[in-house]
NUGUGU-152159 format. One line per 10 residues: for each residue x, y, z of C-alpha. Coordinates in steps of 0.001 Angstrom, whole numbers, plus 500000, padded with zeros to 6 digits. Each point is the difference from the previous one (the first is absolute). Layout:
% NUGUGU-152159
X/Y/Z ~ ...
% end
This chain:
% NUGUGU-152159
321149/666187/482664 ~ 499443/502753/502317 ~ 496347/499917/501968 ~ 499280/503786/497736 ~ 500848/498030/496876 ~ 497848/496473/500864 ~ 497106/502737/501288 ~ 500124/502057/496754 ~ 499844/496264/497839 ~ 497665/498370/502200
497464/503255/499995 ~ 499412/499377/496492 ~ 500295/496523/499992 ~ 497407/499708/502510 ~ 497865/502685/498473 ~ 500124/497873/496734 ~ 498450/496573/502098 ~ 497373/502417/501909 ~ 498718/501568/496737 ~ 500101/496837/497482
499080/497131/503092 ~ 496451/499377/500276 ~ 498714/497218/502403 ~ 499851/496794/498442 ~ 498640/496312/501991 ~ 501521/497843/497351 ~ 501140/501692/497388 ~ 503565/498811/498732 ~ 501662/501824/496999 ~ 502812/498312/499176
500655/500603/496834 ~ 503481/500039/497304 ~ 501437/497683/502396 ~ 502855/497663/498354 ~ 499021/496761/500959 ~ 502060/496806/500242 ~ 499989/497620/496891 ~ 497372/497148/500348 ~ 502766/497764/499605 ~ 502116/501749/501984
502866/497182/501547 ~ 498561/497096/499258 ~ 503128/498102/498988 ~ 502282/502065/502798 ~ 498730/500323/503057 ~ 500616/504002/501757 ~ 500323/501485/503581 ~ 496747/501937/500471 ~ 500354/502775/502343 ~ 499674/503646/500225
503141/500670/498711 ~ 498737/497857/496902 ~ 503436/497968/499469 ~ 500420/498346/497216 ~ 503247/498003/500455 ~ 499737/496372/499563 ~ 500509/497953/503024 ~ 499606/496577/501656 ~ 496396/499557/501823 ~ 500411/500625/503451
498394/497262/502391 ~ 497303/502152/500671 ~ 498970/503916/498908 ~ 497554/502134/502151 ~ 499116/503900/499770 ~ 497159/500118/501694 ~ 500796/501889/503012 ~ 502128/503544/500482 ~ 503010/498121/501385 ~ 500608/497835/497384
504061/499336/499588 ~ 501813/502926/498422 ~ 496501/501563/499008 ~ 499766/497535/497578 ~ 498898/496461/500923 ~ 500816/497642/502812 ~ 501691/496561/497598 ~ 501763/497769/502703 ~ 497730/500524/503258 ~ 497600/503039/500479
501478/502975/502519 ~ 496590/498877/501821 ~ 501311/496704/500585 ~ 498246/497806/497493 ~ 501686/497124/498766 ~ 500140/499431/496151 ~ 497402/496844/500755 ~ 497756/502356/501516 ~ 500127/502082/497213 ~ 499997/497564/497486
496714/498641/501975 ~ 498703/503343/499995 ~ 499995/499992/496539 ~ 498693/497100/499174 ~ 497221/500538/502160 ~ 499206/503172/498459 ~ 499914/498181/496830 ~ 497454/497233/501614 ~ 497896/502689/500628 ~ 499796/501442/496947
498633/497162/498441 ~ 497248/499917/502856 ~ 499649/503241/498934 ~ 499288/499423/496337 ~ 497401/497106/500597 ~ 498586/502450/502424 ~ 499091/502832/497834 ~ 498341/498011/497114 ~ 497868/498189/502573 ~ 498861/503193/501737
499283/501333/496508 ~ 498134/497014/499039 ~ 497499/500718/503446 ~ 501721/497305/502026 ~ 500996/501971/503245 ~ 503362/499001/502405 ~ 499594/498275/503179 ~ 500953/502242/503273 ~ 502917/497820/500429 ~ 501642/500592/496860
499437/503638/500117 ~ 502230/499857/503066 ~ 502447/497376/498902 ~ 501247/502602/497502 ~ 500576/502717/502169 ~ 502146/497978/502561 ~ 501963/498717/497503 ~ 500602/503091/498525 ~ 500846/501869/503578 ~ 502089/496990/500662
502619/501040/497456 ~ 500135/503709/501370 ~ 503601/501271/501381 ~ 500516/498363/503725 ~ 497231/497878/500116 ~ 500623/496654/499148 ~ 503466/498070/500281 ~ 498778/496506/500361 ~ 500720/498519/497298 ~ 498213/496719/501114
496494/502097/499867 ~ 499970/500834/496307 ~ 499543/495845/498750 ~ 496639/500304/501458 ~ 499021/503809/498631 ~ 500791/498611/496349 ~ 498051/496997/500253 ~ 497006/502031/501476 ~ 500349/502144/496894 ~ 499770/496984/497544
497453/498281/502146 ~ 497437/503899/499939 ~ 501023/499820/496442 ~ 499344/496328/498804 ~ 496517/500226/502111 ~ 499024/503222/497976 ~ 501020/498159/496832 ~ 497713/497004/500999 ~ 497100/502201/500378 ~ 500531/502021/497081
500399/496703/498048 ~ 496578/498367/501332 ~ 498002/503322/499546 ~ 501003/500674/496503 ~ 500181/497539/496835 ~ 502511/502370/498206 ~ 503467/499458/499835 ~ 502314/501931/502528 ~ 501892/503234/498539 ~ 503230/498769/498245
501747/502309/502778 ~ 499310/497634/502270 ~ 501752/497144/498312 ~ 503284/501992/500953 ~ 502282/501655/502285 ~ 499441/499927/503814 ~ 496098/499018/499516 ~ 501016/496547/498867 ~ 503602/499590/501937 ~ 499571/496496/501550
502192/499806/503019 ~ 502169/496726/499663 ~ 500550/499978/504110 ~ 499636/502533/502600 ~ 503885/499229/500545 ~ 501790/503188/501128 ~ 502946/499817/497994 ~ 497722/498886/496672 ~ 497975/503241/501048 ~ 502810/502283/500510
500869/498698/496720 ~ 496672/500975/497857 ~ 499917/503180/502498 ~ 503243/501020/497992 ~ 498404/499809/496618 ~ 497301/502672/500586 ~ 501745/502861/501459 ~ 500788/503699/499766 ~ 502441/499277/497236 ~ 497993/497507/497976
497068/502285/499124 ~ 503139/503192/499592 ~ 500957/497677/497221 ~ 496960/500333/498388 ~ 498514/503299/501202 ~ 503143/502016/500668 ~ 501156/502130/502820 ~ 497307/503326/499692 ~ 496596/497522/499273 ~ 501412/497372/502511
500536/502124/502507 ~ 496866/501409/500001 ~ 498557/496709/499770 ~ 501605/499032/503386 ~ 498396/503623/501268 ~ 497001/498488/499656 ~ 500812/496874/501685 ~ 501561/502012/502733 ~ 496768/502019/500737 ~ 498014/496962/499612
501656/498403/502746 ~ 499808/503031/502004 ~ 496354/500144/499990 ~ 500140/496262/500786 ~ 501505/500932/502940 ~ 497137/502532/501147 ~ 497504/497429/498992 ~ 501017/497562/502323 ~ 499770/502582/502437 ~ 496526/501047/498746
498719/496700/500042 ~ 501277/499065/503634 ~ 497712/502876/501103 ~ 497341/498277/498231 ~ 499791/502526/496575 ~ 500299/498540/496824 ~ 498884/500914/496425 ~ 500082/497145/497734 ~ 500132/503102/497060 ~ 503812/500545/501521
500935/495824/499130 ~ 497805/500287/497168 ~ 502226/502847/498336 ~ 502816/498520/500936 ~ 500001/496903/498205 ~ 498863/502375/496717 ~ 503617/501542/500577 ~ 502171/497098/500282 ~ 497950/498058/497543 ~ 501234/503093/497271
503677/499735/501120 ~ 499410/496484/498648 ~ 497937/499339/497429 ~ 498691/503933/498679 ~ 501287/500604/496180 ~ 503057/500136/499177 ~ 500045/503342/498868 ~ 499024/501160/502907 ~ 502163/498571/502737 ~ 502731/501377/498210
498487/503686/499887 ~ 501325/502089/503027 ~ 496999/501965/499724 ~ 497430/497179/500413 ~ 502276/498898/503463 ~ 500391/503394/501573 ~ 495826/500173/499511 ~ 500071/496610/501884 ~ 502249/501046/502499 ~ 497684/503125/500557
497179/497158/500181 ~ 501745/498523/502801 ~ 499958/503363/502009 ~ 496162/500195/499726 ~ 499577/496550/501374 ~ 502336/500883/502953 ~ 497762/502623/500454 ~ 497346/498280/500559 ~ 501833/497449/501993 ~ 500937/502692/502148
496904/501098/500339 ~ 499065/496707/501495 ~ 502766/499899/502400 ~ 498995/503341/501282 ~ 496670/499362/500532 ~ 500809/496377/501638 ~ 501991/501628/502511 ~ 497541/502617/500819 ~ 497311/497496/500343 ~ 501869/497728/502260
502309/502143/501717 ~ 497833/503302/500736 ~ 501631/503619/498131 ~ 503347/500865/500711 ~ 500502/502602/502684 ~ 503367/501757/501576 ~ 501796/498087/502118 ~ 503297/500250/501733 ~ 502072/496635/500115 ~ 502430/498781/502780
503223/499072/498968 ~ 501342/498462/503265 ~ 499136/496880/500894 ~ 498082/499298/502851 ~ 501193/496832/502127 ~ 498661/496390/499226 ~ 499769/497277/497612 ~ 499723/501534/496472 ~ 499184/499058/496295 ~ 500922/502335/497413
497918/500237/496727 ~ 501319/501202/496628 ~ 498895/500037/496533 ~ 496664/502044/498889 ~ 496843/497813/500706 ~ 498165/501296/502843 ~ 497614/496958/500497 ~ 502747/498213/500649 ~ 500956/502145/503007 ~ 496333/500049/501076
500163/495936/499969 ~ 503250/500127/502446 ~ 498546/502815/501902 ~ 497026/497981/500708 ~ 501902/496840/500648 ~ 502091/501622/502041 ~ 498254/502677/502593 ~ 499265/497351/502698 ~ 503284/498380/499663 ~ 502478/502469/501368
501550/500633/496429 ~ 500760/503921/499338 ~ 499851/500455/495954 ~ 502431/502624/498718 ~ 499342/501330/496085 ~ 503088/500148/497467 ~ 500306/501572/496911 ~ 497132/500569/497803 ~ 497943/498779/503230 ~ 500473/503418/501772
496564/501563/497899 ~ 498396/497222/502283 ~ 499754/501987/503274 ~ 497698/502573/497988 ~ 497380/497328/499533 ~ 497383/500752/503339 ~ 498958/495889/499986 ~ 503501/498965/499878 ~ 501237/502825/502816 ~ 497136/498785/501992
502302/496616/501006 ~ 502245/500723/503270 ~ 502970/497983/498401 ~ 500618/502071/497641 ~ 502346/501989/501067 ~ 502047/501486/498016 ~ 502564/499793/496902 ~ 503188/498368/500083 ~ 502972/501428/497143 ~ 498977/501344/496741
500220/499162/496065 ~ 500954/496761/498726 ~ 503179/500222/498828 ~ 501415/500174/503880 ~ 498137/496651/500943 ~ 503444/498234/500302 ~ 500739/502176/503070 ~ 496754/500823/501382 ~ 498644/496457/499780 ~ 503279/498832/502225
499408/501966/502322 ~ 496422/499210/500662 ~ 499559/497515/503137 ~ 496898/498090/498628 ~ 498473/498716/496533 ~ 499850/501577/496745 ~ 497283/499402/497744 ~ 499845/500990/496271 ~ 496840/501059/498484 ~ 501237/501177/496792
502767/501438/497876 ~ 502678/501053/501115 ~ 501777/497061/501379 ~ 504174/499750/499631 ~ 502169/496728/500296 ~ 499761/499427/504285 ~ 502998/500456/502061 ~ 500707/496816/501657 ~ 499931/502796/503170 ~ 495599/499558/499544
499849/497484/497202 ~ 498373/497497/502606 ~ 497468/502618/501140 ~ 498693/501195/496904 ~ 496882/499270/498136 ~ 498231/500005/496970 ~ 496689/500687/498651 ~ 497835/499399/496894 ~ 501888/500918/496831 ~ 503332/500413/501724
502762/497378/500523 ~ 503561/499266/500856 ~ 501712/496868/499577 ~ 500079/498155/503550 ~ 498226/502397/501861 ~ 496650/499460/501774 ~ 496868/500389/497783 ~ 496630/500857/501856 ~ 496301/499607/499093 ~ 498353/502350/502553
496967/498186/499880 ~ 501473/496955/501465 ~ 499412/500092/503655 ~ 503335/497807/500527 ~ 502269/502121/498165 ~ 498096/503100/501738 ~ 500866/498211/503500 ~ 504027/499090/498621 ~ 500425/503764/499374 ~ 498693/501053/503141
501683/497240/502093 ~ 503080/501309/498086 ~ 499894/503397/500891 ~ 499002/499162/504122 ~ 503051/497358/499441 ~ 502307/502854/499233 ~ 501074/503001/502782 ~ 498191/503093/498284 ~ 500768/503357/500958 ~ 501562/501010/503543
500159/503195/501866 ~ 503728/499899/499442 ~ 499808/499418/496423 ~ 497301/502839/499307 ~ 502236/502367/501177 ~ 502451/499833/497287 ~ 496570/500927/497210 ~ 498990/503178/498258 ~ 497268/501980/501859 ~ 498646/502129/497260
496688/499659/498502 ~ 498706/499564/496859 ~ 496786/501779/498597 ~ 497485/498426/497574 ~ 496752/499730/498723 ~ 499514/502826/497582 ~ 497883/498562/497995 ~ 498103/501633/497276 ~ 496721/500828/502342 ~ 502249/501636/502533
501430/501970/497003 ~ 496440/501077/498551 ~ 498902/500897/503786 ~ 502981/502546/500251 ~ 499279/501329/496464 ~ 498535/503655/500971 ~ 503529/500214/502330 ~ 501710/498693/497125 ~ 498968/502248/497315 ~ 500309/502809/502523
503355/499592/500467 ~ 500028/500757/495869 ~ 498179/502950/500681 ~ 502698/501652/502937 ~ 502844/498442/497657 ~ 500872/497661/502726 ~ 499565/496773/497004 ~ 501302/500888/496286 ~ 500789/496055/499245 ~ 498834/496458/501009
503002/497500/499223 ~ 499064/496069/500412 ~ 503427/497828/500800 ~ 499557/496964/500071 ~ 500224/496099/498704 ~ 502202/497689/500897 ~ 503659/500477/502163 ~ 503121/497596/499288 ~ 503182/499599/501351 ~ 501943/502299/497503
501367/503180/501235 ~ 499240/501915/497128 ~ 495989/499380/501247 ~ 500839/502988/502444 ~ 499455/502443/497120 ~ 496582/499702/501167 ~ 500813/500874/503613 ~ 502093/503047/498629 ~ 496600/500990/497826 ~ 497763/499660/503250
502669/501782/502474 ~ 500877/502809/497460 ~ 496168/501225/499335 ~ 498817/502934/501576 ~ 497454/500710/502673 ~ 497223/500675/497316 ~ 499519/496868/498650 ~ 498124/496734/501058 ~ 501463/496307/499501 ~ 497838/497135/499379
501600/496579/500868 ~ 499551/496621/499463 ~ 501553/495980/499407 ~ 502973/499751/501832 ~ 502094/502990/498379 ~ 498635/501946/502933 ~ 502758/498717/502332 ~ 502669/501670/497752 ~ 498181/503225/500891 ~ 498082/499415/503199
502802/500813/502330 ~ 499283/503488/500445 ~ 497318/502317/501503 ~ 499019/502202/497265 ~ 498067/502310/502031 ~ 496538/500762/499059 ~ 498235/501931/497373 ~ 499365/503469/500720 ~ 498026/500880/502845 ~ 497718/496855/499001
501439/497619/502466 ~ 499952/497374/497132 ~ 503694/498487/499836 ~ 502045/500415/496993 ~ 500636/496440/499476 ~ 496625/498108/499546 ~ 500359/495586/499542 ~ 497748/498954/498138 ~ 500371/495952/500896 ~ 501468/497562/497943
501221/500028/496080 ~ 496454/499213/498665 ~ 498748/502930/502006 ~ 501118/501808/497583 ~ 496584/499626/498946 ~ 498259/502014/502477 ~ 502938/502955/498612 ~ 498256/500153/496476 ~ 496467/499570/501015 ~ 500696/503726/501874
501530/501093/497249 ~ 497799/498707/497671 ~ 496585/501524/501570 ~ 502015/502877/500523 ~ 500796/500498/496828 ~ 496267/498495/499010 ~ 498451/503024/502085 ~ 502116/502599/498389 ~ 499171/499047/496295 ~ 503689/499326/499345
502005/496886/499991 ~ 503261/499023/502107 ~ 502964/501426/498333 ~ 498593/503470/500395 ~ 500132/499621/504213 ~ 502911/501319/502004 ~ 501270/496313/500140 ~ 503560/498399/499616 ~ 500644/496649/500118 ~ 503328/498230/500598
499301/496438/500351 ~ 502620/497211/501005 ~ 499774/496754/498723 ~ 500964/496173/500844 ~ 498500/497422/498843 ~ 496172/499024/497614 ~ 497852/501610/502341 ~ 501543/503449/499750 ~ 499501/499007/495858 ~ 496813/499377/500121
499472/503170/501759 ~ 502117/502037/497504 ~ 497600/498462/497413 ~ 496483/501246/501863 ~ 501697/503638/500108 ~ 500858/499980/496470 ~ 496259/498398/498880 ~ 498806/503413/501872 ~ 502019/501567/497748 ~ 502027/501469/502723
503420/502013/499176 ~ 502972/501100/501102 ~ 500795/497137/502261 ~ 503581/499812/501281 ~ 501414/496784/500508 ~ 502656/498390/501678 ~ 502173/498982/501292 ~ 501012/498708/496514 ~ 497884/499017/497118 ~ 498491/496368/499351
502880/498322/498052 ~ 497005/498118/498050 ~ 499392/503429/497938 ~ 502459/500213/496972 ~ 501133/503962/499856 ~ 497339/499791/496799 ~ 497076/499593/502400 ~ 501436/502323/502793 ~ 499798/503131/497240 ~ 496513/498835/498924
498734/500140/503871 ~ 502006/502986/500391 ~ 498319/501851/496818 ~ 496492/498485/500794 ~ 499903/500971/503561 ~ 503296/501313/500976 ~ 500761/497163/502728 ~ 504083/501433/500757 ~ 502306/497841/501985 ~ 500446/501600/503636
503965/501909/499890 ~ 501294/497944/503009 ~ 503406/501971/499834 ~ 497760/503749/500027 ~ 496722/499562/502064 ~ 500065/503607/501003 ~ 499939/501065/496194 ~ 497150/497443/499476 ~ 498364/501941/503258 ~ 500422/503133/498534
498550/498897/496541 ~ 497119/498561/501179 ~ 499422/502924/502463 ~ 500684/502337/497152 ~ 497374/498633/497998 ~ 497418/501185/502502 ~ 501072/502941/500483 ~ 500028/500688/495846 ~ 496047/499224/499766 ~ 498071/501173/503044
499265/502805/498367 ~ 498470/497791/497138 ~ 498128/498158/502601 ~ 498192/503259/501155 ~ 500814/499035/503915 ~ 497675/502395/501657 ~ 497127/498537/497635 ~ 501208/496558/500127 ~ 499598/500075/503777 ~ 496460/501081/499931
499125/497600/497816 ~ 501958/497062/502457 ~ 497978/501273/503031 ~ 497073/499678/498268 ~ 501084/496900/498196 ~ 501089/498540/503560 ~ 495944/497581/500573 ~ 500458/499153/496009 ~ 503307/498744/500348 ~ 498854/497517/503418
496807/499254/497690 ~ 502256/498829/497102 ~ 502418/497879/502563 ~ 497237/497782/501538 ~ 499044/496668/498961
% end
């Protein structure tokens, strides 16, 4: 289709969604949808993925869909592309299940006025972040997160049991909130792991309800993820745990009429994203609190010469703890990965030793780790099968594990001294050796107060036509080539547009110097931080939008998001529960939604797959767009009205 021909469709298409969309926070209106017979398989198991299959086949030793590189785009069945082992999965499972029935006990006793100990709050959250993509591989780790689940959820029951004289719900006499472990065993495990997985519940939900099911799931481990985070900068909000165990308890025990209705899920999946929100919300504020406001700041990408430790993963306070441990001992601490946002942070720039970052996304650790002459310590996702190049130098942290390979407690002063002993024990960088390193820089630190200080230049550069579109790229990255539609995208815009950044998708498109803005000074290519920055993007767009009595959609605003793995879901599930539309996503879709539940996103808020083989027609589309409604906007008007709506908008982003 010529660009003419996909202009003249697309003008009236898009004219259609501006005229009949009207912003929604939760509204879903799904509605003539064919759903899947409640009985749908139950005597013949079926493959569930997005291409719906329904061939009969053998069960595989394991099935898993939950990430974007899942085997053939439809589910990993022998050993996950991630590395996972079919135990692991199995175990995965099964602890999912566990916590479900915590989950279940949970609700009723916080509904009853009994409220949940600190402990268990947490508990749930690191055992949901521990089954996120590249976290944990141990499979000797997951024994002890089920029986923490039964023991939370047998210690509820007890309570519930001695405060009340009436008999339990009959729910409760069933399914995971009575399973009974026989033995933590491993293989018995793996073995009850294998009865409650993605296929069991597709044999009695089928593919479109189940796969939104797992959705849900998906973004509730995401947020997990963030909470951990949250809470190791000391914010919490027992509200977050509290409407958490309300969700899983309905994928369990809510009617049966219900958990069959693909409605009723995609509202709960929308539920999800508001929590995230707020979990977000924490995270953001944590960081500020303990870390000081982002600020620009250029990042060395040489090494300097001495003994090193390099630091990947996402949580800060972890670096803090080895940058503390570690400025009187000699130790130079490089950032990796989603750890580059780090050097924005004023309290954490304020340490000598930190002197830079060391490679880039995750996906390359195989090389970049080699190569590094000192320790490696994992925070967080993502962590990959070592190399037995650095398998002895690498370590892991809370949630994270590999089989065999050092796990750490940073709180225990002999471990602390074994890493750094480790890292003087080993020869660090030498002048000889830094030579052969990338001297560029790195820029980062434009956080959303740096944005809102610049606003006046900003909307300026409207006004002299030197800005007609703000595009946000950004996610995840992976190791397929097909991600470097997004560097295409970023390369190919032109000189009047902004790009906001975040997560580690900003290496695919980092590699340039975009130049700046105008005559503003402000550069083109703003990084936002990490993934659940993201954040601090629709807070400015939200007050924006706030000020200007409109809503989100009607901004000059593309987004072309890249996802990986159940944070980027949860994520995708906060933008949707702002009713936000239009998204592009990619590099392929989730192989968890059935092509039934793709259309019904698509109609509902016209989330489109990214065109990986055309990302200079998606350019022009989304470039077009603008272009076909300034006029509607009334930009001369609209500008005014920013200026004045400039204080407002700062007023509506403080806490």
């Amino acid at each position: 289709m010529s660009i003419m021909l996909r202009r003249s469709f697309l003008s009236g298409l898009n004219k259609w969604i501006y005229i009949n969309s009207a912003y929604c926070s939760s509204a879903w209106n799904f509605t003539g949808i064919q759903l899947q017979s409640k009985n749908y398989g139950h005597n013949v198991r079926k493959l569930g993925t997005a291409a719906a299959a329904t061939s009969d086949f053998v069960k595989p030793d394991m099935f898993c869909f939950q990430c974007e590189q899942t085997k053939s785009r439809k589910g990993c069945v022998t050993v996950g592309v991630c590395g996972k082992t079919s135990q692991v999965s199995a175990l995965q499972d099964l602890l999912m299940y566990a916590v479900q029935g915590l989950s279940m006990y949970a609700n009723r006793a916080i509904k009853s006025g009994i409220t949940m100990s600190k402990e268990c709050d947490l508990f749930i959250q690191q055992a949901m972040f521990s089954t996120l993509t590249n976290v944990n591989f141990d499979q000797d780790r997951f024994p002890e997160y089920i029986k923490t689940a039964i023991k939370h959820r047998d210690a509820i029951k007890k309570i519930m049991e001695e405060k009340s004289s009436q008999t339990l719900d009959e729910k409760l006499k069933h399914g995971p909130a009575s399973w009974v472990p026989e033995s933590y065993d491993l293989t018995y495990l793996e073995d009850e792991g294998l009865k409650v997985g993605v296929l069991e519940n597709q044999s009695i939900y089928g593919p479109d309800v189940n796969g939104v099911r797992y959705m849900t799931i998906y973004g509730i481990k995401g947020l997990s993820a963030y909470a951990c985070h949250a809470n190791a900068l000391g914010e919490e909000d027992p509200e977050v745990s509290t409407s958490l165990y309300e969700v899983l308890d309905f994928l369990t025990s809510g009617t049966e009429e219900e958990r069959h209705d693909l409605t009723t899920n995609l509202k709960l999946a929308l539920k999800v994203g508001e929590i995230n929100l707020r979990v977000m919300e924490l995270l953001d504020k944590g960081h500020r609190k303990q870390l000081g406001i982002p600020s620009p700041s250029t990042v060395n990408r040489a090494p300097v010469q001495g003994k090193c430790i390099l630091v990947s993963g996402h949580d800060l306070m972890d670096l803090y703890a080895i940058l503390k441990h570690t400025e009187k001992e000699g130790i130079n601490v490089y950032t990796h990965g989603e750890m580059l946002p780090a050097h924005s942070y004023p309290i954490l720039r304020e340490f000598k030793n930190l002197v830079g970052q060391f490679g880039s996304a995750w996906q390359n650790q195989k090389i970049e780790f080699g190569t590094f002459p000192g320790p490696v310590v994992i925070t967080t996702n993502c962590v990959i099968e070592p190399l037995k190049s650095y398998r002895d130098r690498l370590y892991t942290l809370n949630e994270t594990g590999i089989h065999g390979v050092k796990h750490i407690n940073l709180e225990n002063k002999e471990e602390i001294s074994q890493l750094i002993n480790h890292a003087k024990s080993l020869p660090g960088f030498d002048d000889k050796t830094i030579q052969k390193f990338d001297k560029n820089t790195f820029t980062v630190g434009f956080g959303r107060e740096i944005i809102l200080d610049n606003a006046e230049k900003v909307l300026q550069a409207v006004a002299d036509g030197d800005l007609t579109r703000i595009f946000v790229i950004g996610g995840c990255d992976g190791s397929e080539h097909k991600r470097n539609y997004f560097k295409t995208l970023a390369h190919s815009l032109p000189p009047q547009t902004l790009i906001l950044t975040m997560g580690c998708a900003k290496y695919r498109i980092n590699d340039k110097d975009y130049g700046t803005l105008g005559n503003t000074g402000i550069p083109r290519l703003l990084d936002l931080g990490q993934c659940n920055d993201s954040y601090g993007a629709i807070m400015v767009a939200q007050a924006l939008a706030s000020a200007l009595n409109t809503d989100i959609n009607s901004l000059p605003l593309s987004l072309s998001l890249s996802w990986f793995e159940q944070k980027a879901v949860a994520v995708l599930l906060s933008l949707l529960s702002l009713g936000i539309k239009n998204i592009r996503l990619g590099p392929v879709m989730p192989a968890f939604l059935t092509p039934t539940v793709r259309q019904a996103l698509q109609d509902q808020y016209g989330i489109m797959p990214v065109d990986i083989r055309h990302p200079l027609e998606d350019m022009e589309d989304m470039m077009f767009f603008h272009e076909k409604w300034k006029d509607l906007i009334k930009w001369p008007n609209y500008i005014i009205k920013c200026y004045r709506s400039v204080n407002r908008c700062k007023a509506v982003m403080m806490y």
